[in-house]
C-alpha positions in Angstrom: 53.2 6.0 9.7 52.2 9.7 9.2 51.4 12.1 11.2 48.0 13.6 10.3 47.0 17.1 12.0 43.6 17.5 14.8 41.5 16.0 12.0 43.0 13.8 9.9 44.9 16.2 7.7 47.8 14.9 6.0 51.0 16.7 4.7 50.6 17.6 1.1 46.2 17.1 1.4 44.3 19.8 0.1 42.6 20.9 2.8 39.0 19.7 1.6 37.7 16.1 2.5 34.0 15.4 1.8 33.2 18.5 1.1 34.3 20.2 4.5 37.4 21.8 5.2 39.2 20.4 7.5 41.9 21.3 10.8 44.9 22.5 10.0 48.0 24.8 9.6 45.9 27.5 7.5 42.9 26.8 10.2 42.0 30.3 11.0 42.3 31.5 7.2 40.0 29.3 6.0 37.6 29.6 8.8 37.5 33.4 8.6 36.4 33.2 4.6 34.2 30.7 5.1 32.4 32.6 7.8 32.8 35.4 6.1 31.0 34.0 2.7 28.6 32.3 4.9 28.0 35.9 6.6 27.4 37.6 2.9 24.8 35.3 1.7 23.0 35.5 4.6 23.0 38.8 4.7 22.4 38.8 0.9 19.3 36.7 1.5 18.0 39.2 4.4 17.9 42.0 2.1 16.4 40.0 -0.6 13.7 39.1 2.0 13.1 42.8 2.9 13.1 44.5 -0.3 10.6 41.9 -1.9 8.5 42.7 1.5 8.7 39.8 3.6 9.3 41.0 6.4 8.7 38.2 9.0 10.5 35.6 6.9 12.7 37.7 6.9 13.0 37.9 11.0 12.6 34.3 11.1 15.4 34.0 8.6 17.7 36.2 11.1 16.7 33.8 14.0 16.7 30.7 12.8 20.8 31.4 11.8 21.1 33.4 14.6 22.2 36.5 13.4 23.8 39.0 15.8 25.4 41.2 13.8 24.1 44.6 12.9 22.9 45.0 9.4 22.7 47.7 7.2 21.3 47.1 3.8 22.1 48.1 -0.1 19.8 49.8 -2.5 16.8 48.1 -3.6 16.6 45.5 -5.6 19.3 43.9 -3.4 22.9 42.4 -4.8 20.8 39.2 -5.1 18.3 39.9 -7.2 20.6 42.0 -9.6 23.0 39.0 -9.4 20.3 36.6 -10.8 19.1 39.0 -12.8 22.1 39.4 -14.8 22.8 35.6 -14.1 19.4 35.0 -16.2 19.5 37.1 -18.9 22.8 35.2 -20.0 21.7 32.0 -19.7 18.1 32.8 -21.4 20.8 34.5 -24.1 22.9 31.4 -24.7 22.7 29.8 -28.2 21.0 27.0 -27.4 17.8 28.6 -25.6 17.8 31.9 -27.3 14.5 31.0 -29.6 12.5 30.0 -26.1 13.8 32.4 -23.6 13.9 36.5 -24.1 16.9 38.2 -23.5 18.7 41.5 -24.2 21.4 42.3 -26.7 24.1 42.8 -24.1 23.9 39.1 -23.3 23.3 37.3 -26.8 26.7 39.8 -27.8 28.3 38.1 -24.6 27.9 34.6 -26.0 28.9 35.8 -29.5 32.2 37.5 -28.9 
């Protein structure tokens, strides 16, 4: 029989079962980017929140994760809005949708190149 780690990890898995990580040897690793990631898009959604003015969704936002971190926030419009942004203007440029959707010329020359 084999002897699986504090949650069921076998030699040789992954790390990943259903969609969560899992115990084991790399445990503090993996937690630390995962909080970490976790950490950035919260924060990412805060500022999004503030800088579109919504300022008590946005305090609800903090408490219902409970936040206790102190924040300090980008430039408006936020990383999240320039993200999807950017993240729309290539998909409105790809071939397929560029007759429907209005785009710039930076993104239609992505798809082309």
């Amino acid at each position: 029989m084999k002897d699986v780690g504090a949650w069921g990890r076998t030699e040789g898995d992954s790390g990943k079962k259903a969609g969560k990580w899992v115990r084991g040897e790399d445990d503090n690793v993996e937690e630390k980017e995962e909080e970490s990631d976790e950490a950035r898009l919260a924060l990412y959604v805060y500022e999004y929140l503030l800088h579109v003015g919504a300022q008590k969704s946005a305090q609800t936002f903090l408490s219902e994760i409970r936040w206790e971190k102190n924040i300090t926030l980008g430039e408006p419009p936020g990383f999240l809005h320039s993200w999807w942004c950017v993240f729309w203007d290539l998909y409105c440029a790809a071939p397929d949708r560029r007759e429907t959707c209005e785009h710039s010329s930076e993104a239609k020359a992505f798809h082309d190149y």
